[in-house]
Structure formats: structure tokens, C-alpha cells
C-alpha positions in Angstrom: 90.4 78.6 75.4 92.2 80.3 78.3 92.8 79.1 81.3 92.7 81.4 83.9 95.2 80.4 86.8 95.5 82.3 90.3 98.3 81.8 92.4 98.0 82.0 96.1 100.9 82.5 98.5 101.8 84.5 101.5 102.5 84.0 105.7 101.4 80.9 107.1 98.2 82.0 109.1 97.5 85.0 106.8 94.0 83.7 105.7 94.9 81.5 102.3 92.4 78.2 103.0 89.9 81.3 103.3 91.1 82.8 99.9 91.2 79.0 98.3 87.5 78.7 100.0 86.5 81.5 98.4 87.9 81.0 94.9 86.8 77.4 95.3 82.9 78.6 95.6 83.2 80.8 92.6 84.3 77.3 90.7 87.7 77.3 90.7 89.5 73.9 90.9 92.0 74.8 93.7 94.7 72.6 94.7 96.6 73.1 97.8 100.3 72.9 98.7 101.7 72.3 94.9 105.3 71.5 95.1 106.8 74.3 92.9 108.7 72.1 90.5 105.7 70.7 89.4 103.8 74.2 88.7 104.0 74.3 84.9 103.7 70.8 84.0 100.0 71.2 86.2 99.4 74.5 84.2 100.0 72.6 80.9 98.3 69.2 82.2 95.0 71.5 83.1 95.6 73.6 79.7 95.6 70.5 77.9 92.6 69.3 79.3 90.5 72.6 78.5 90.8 73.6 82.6 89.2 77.0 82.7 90.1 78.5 86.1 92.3 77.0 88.8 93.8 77.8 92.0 96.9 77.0 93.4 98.1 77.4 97.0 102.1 77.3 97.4 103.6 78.4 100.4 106.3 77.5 103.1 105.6 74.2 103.9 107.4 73.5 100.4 110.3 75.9 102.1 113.4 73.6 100.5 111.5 74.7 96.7 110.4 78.1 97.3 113.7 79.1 95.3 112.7 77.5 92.3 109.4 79.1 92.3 110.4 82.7 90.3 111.4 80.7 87.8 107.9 78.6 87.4 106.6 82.1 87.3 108.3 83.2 84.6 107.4 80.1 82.4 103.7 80.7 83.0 104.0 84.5 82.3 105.6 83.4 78.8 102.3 80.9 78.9 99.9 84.1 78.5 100.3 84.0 75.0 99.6 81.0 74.7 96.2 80.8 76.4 97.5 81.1 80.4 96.0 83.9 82.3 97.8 84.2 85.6 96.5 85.8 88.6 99.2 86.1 91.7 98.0 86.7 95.0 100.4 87.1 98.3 98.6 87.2 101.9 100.5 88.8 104.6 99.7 89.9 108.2 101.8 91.3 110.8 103.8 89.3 113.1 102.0 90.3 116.7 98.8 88.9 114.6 100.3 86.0 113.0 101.5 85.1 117.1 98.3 85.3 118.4 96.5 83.3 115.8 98.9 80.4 115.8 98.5 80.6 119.4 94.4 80.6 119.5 94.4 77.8 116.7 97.5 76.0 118.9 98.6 75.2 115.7 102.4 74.4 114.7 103.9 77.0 112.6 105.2 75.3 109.6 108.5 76.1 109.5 109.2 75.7 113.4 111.1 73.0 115.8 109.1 69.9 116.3 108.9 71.0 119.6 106.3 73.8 120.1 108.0 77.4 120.4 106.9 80.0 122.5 106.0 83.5 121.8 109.1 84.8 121.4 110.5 81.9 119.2 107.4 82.0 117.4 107.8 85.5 116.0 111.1 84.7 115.1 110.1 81.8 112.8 107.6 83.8 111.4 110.2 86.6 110.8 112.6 84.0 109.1 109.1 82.9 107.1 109.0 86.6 106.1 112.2 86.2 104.4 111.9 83.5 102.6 108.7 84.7 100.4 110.2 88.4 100.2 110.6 87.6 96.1 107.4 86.4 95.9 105.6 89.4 97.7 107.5 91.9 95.2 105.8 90.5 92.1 102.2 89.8 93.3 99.1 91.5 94.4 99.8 91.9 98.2 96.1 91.6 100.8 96.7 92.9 104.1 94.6 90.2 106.8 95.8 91.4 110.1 92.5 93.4 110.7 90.2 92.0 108.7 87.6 89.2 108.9 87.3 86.2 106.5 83.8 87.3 104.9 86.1 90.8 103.9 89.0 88.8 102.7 86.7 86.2 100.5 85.4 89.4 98.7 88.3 91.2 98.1 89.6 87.6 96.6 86.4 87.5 94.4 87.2 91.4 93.1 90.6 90.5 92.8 90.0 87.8 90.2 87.4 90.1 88.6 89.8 92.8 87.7 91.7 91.8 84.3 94.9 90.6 84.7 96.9 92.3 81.9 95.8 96.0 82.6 96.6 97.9 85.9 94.4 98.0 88.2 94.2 100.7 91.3 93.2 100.5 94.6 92.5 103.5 96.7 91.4 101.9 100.5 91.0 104.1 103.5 91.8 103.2 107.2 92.5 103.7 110.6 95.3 104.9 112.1 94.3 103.9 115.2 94.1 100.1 114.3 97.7 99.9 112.2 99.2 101.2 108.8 97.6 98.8 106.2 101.0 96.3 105.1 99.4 96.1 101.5 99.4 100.0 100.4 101.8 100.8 98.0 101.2 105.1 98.7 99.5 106.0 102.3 98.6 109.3 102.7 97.8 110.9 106.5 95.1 112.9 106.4 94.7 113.2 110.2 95.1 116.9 110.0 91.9 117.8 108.3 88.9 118.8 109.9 86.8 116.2 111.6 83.2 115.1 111.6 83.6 113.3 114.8 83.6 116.4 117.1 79.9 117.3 115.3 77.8 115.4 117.4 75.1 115.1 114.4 77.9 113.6 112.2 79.6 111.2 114.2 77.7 108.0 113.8 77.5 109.0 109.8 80.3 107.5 107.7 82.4 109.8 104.5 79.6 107.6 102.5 76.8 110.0 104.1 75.6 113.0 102.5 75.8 115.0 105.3 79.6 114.3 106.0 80.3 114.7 102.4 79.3 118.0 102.4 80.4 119.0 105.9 84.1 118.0 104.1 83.5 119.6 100.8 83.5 122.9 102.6 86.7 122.8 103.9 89.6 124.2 101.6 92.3 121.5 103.6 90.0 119.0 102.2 89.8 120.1 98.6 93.5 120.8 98.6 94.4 117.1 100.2 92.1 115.8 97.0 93.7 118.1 94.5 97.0 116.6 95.6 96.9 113.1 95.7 95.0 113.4 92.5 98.0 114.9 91.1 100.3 112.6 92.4 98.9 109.7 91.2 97.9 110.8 88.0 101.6 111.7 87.1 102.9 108.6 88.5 100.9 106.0 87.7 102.1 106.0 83.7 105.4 105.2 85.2 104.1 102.1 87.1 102.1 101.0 84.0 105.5 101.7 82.0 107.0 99.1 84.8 104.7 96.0 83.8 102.8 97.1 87.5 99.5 95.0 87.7 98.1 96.7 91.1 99.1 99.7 93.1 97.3 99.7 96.2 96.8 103.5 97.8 95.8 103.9 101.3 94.3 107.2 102.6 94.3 107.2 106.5 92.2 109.3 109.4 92.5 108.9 112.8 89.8 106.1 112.8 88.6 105.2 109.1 85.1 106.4 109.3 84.6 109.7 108.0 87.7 112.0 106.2 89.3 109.1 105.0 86.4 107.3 103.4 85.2 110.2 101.8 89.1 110.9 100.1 88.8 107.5 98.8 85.2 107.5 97.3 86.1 111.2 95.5 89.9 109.5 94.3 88.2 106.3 93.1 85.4 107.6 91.7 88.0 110.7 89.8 89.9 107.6 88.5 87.4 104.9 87.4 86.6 107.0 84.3 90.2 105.6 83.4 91.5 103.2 85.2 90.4 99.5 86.3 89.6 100.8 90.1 88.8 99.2 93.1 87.5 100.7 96.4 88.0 99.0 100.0 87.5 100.4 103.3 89.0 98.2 106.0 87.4 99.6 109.3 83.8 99.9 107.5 84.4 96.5 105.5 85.2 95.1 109.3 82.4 96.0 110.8 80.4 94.7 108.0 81.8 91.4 108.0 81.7 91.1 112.0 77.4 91.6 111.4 75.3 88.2 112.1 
């Protein structure tokens, strides 16, 4: 029997009680704050006890372990042939966010003084925070939360789990650049420079998902030509990043405000690439909007 493990980590405030939340309704058994030196002896404990799917938060209120925790990784990776699946997950945000939802939640930041820090302290703690889980960020599947809502982060959670763990997977997610470069995106293209629907008064409130915007951008040869290129890219790149034990590579296609040139780039590359490749499709401004609904 496997068991299937998924390891959370990332900023403090970056969203991970929503990511255990969600992985705790799809019926995981998610425990919180696991001191690292006692990772693989829980893996094995849970193993042994035919444990199917768990979920484990570590992070840096267990700041004076963190060191030890590439290590634990490494055991559990030599677990996966012996029935351990292992998931890693890393939540990050950037710092201005991070700042201003400490400060709305008037919560201590884990790592900082006993007495409360301000603003400019606060950032600095989260910078030193940054540091400190830089080796765990490298090896894991990297979410972006400073501009999206909990309802969008629990379901790309739940179709990060779905995606199997010992194949590649890719992620082709279009944005805004009006509301910040996406800190997850291992590629970002601009595609700014295109022609845009927004200045058609008939297209504007349509989305690259509409028909009528689709084929407004499949007549322009900058369009095409964009496509043609990052399909090309990616295709002759990605055996490399398979080649390099790469479990996701996260590729970020950016207009001016995530509606309409970069949603339909990502739609054509996804769909392109599904045929062969594990492929998964977000759009963050669309997603938002979404989310924010009643």
C-alpha cells in the first residue's frame, strides 16, 4: 500500500492552514508544525500502520531544525521505493503582502522579538525568514499567494496533489502585469506588445477564453509568432529539466492585465502540450475574480 505524503512549507502568512484546510477536506490526516527530526520516523510510524495520505506542515517556527530538514527529505525520497509517495509544496508571497497581512491579523511573526516590530522591522524578519527556507523552496513545487484568494489557493492545492508525483508536470499560468510578476513561474514571457482586445469596445468585457477574442488574436501574425516561439522553447527545454529529476516547471505568460492576450497564449500552450505532458492551466487574475464571487 502506498502512502501518499505531502509536505507543506513556505513564509509564515503565505496561506499554509488554508493548504492543510484544504488537503484536510480531501481526507488527508494533516499534522501541523512537525519538528523535522521526527519526520521519517512519523512517515514510517504512518507506513506501518497502512496511513494512505498525510499532510505535514513544517515551517519556521521549528527555525533552530530547519537545517536538518534536507536531510529528512532525502530519506523519504529513498522511501518511494518502498511504498512512500512524497508530495512537497513551498508557499511564498512577497514581503509588502506578507507586512500587511501580519499587520491586519495583528499577529506576531514567528521568528520576531517578543516585543512587536513595526513595519520596517517586520519586513526585515520576514527577509531573514526568506533565507532560512531558501533550500527548501529550490526542491519543491513553489504557489505564489500574494494575489490570490484562499478558495484559488485550496484548488490549486487539490490539482497539485492530483498530478502524479514521479512524472513532470507543467504549468503554463497567465497574469497581470499590472498586479506583480507571479514569484512561482519558473519562465515568464511579456507579451504586452501584442495587439489588444481591450481597445475593441465589443471585446473588452470578453476574456482569451471567449470565442470572439480568440479569433480576434488568431489573426494577428505577432500572436501566432509569440505561440510558435514559446512552443519551441519549451519543447526543447523541457527534456533537459525532466533529465534534471524536475517535478514542476511553472510558465507564466503575462499581458498588461491578465484578461485577454495572455489567457488565450496559455489555453493554446497548455492545450499544445497536454497531448504529452501532465499539464496544468491557472489563470491568476480570472481565478481571483472567481474566488472573490459570493
Amino acid at each position: 500500500m502506498t502512502l501518499e505524503v505531502v509536505l507543506i512549507t513556505g513564509l509564515s502568512g503565505s496561506g499554509k492552514s488554508i493548504a492543510l484546510k484544504a488537503l484536510e477536506d480531501a481526507g488527508y490526516y494533516c499534522v501541523d508544525n512537525l519538528p523535522p527530526e521526527l519526520l521519517p520516523a512519523f512517515v514510517r510510524l504512518q507506513h506501518a500502520h497502512h496511513g494512505q495520505r498525510v499532510a505535514i506542515a513544517i515551517d519556521a517556527r521549528s527555525a533552530t531544525s530547519l537545517p536538518h530538514l534536507p536531510k529528512q527529505l532525502e530519506q523519504l525520497q529513498r522511501l518511494g521505493g518502498e511504498g512512500v509517495q512524497l508530495h512537497t509544496l513551498f508557499l511564498d508571497a512577497n514581503t509588502p503582502t506578507l507586512v500587511r497581512r501580519f499587520s491586519e491579523t495583528r499577529r506576531r511573526h514567528p521568528l520576531a522579538p517578543t516585543d512587536w516590530p513595526d513595519g520596517g522591522a517586520l519586513a526585515q524578519v520576514i527577509e531573514h525568514e526568506r533565507e532560512l527556507l531558501s533550500s527548501l523552496r529550490e526542491c519543491a513545487h513553489v504557489i505564489d499567494t500574494s494575489n490570490i484568494r484562499g478558495p484559488q489557493l485550496q484548488n490549486y492545492v487539490k490539482a497539485f496533489i492530483e498530478a502524479p508525483a514521479n512524472q513532470l508536470t507543467l504549468i503554463f499560468q497567465s497574469f497581470g502585469f499590472k498586479y506583480g510578476l507571479p514569484l512561482d513561474a519558473d519562465y515568464v514571457f511579456d507579451v504586452r506588445m501584442l495587439p489588444n482586445p481591450f481597445y475593441d469596445p465589443s471585446l473588452r468585457p470578453l476574456t482569451g477564453k471567449d470565442a470572439p477574442v480568440q479569433e480576434f488574436l488568431r489573426q494577428q501574425a505577432n500572436v501566432q509568432t509569440m505561440q510558435t516561439h514559446i512552443t519551441q522553447f519549451v519543447s526543447h527545454w523541457l527534456p533537459a529539466l525532466q533529465a534534471n529529476h524536475r517535478s514542476y516547471v511553472t510558465v507564466a505568460v503575462g499581458c498588461t492585465g491578465g484578461q485577454h492576450r495572455s489567457v488565450f497564449l496559455t489555453e493554446q500552450l497548455a492545450a499544445h502540450f497536454r497531448t504529452q505532458w501532465n499539464t496544468l492551466l491557472r489563470h491568476r487574475e480570472m481565478d481571483a475574480r472567481v474566488a472573490s464571487k459570493p
